[in-house]
Structure formats: structure tokens, C-alpha cells
N, C-alpha and C positions, 0 to 999 in steps of 0.2 A: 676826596677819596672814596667816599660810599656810592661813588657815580660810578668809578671803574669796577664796583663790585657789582655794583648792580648790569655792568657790560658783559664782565666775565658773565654770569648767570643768561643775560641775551644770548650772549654767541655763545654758549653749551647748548642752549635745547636748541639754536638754529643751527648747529653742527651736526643734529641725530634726528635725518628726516622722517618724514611719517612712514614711508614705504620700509625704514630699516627696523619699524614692531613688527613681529610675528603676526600674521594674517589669521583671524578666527573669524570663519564663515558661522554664524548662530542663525539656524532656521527651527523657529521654535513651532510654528504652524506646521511644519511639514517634520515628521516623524521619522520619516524612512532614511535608513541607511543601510546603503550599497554595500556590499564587501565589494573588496577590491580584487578584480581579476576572476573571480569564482561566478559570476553572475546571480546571485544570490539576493535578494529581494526581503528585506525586514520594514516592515511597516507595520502600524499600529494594528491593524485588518487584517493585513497580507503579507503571507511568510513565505516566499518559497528558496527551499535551499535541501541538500541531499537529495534529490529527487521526487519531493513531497512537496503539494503546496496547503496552504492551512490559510483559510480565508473565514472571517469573521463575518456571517450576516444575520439578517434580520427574523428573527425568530417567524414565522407564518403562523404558527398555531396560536401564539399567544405575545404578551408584550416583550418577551426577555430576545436573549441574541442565541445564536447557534454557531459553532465552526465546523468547517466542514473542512476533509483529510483528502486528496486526491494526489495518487503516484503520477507523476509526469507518464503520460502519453493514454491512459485510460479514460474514460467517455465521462464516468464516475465516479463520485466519491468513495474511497475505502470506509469512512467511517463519521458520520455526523453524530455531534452533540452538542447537550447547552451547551452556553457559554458566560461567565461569569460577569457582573454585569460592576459599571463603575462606580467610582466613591458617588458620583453625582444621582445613583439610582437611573440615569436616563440609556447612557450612552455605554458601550462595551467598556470591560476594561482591556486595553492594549495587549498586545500578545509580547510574550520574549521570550527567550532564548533557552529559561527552563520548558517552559509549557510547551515551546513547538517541539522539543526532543520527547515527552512526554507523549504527546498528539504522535510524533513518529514513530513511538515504540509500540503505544496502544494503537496503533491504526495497520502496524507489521503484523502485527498479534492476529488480527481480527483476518488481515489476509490472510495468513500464514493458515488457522482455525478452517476459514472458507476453502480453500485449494486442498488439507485434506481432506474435508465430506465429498468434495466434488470429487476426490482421486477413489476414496472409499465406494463413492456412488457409481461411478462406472470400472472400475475395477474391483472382478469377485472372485473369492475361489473357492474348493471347497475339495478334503481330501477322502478319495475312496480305499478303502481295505479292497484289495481283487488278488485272484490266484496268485498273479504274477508280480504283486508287491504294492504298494502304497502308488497312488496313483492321484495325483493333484488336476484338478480339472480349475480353469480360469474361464471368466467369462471376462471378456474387455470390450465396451460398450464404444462406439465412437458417433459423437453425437452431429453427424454430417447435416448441412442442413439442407440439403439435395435428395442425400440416397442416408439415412439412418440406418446403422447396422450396429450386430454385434460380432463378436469373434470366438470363440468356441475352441479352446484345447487344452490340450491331454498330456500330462507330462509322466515320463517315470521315476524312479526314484533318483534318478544320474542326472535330472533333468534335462533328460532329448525328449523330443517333442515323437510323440505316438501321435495323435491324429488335432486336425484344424479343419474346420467348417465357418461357414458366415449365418449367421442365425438374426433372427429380427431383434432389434436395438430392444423388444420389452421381453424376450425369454426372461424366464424368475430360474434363474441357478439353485440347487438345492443337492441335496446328499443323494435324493431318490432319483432325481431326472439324472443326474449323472451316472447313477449305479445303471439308469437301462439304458444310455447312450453308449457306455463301454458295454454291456450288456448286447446291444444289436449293430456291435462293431461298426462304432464309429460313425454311424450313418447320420445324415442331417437329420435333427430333431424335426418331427409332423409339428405343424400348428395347432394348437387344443383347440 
């Protein structure tokens, strides 16, 4: 009798072949994982996903690590800094899923920050008191790398444009130079 017990137990696990367990790929060496369908890239190093990539390397100045923030299609990094280093003291510690939105918000930021000085720095204005009303004078710098110019006009208070000239890309816009540009009607500013 304890023979056929012992059959039953054979033919149960020979009834439930190997291929009918659930399949778990474990790749403990290799870190990264794919999203699915989004092409998105998570690796211990290397993150890219949103439009951002975030890549982990080797410090140049001294022993420690660095990450570096670069928007898909730019030459450049938006934004390099340390980067924290692992339990072992030698080796980075792995990136995830907080840190790289982190790294994305603080590296938006730093764009965000740059594009306006750059919008500041070649767009000026500056407004005149004149008989005929308030009078807003712009300068808009356009920074060609051929022919450098700037642009020069004059607006009224309705904002229609009273007068447009092209002026050298380093004219210094001021309250004075504009009072004797409306002053000698409009004329192209002399070189000093």
C-alpha cells in the first residue's frame, strides 16, 4: 500500500511539467531596465527617459563621481554635479527613479534660469516721456553669426511702431541715446 502512495506523489509532479512554473528571468549583474514601449533606459549609470538623459561618471577633478543632465538633441549638458558615492566608498551609488526626476526638475530650472538672461540680454527697452506721449524704445540684438546686428524701434503708447533701424549688435540702449534718437527723428544712430 505505501508503494501506491508513493506512485500517486510520482505521477503528481510528473503531471506538472517544468515549462507549466512561471518564467523569472533574474539578471542580477545587469541592472537596467527597459520600460516597455516608451524607450526609456534605467540603468545603474544611465537614465534616459522624458527627454533627459542622466549619466553617471567619473569625477576628473578628484576621486568621487559626477552626473551629468543633458536634454535629448543638445551638444551639452544642462547641468553637472557630484554625485553620491556607494555603501562600498569606491563605486557610484545607482541612480533611481527619485533622483533622476530630481536631476530633471533641477536641471529645467537651470534652463529655464539661462534662456531668461539670454532673452534679458538681447532684449532691451527703455521708456521715453516726449511731447507726443510715452514712447517705448527696444533694442533686439540678434546674434547672427555672419552679419551681427541689432534692431532699433520706437513704439507709441497704442503700440504701432513709429520708426525701425538696424544698428550694430553692441549699441548700449539708454534713456539718453533714445531721448536724442527720437530727438533727430529717427535717424540711424552715428557710431561713437
Amino acid at each position: 500500500m505505501p508503494r501506491s502512495v508513493g506512485n500517486a506523489a510520482a505521477r503528481d509532479t510528473e503531471t506538472k511539467p517544468d515549462d507549466a512554473l512561471p518564467s523569472v528571468d533574474v539578471d542580477l549583474d545587469n541592472e537596467a531596465q527597459e520600460a516597455e514601449g516608451d524607450g526609456a533606459i534605467r540603468e545603474a549609470r544611465l537614465w534616459q527617459d522624458d527627454g533627459w538623459t542622466a549619466q553617471v561618471i567619473k569625477n576628473e577633478d578628484d576621486e568621487g563621481w559626477a552626473v551629468s543632465m543633458t536634454l535629448d538633441g543638445e551638444p551639452e549638458p544642462s547641468l553637472v554635479g557630484p554625485w553620491t558615492m556607494g555603501r562600498d566608498k569606491k563605486n557610484p551609488k545607482p541612480m533611481d527613479a527619485s533622483a533622476f526626476q530630481v536631476l530633471v526638475k533641477t536641471a529645467s530650472e537651470v534652463r529655464r534660469r539661462h534662456e531668461q538672461h539670454m532673452h534679458a540680454m538681447l532684449h532691451k527697452n527703455v521708456d521715453v516721456d516726449h511731447e507726443s506721449g510715452r514712447i517705448r524704445v527696444t533694442l533686439d540684438i540678434v546674434p547672427d553669426e555672419y552679419e551681427p546686428h541689432a534692431i532699433l524701434r520706437a513704439f507709441d503708447v497704442y503700440n504701432d511702431l513709429l520708426a525701425e533701424v538696424t544698428v550694430e549688435p553692441d549699441y548700449k540702449l539708454n534713456v539718453r541715446g533714445a531721448e536724442k534718437w527720437i530727438a533727430d527723428g529717427y535717424a540711424r544712430p552715428q557710431r561713437a
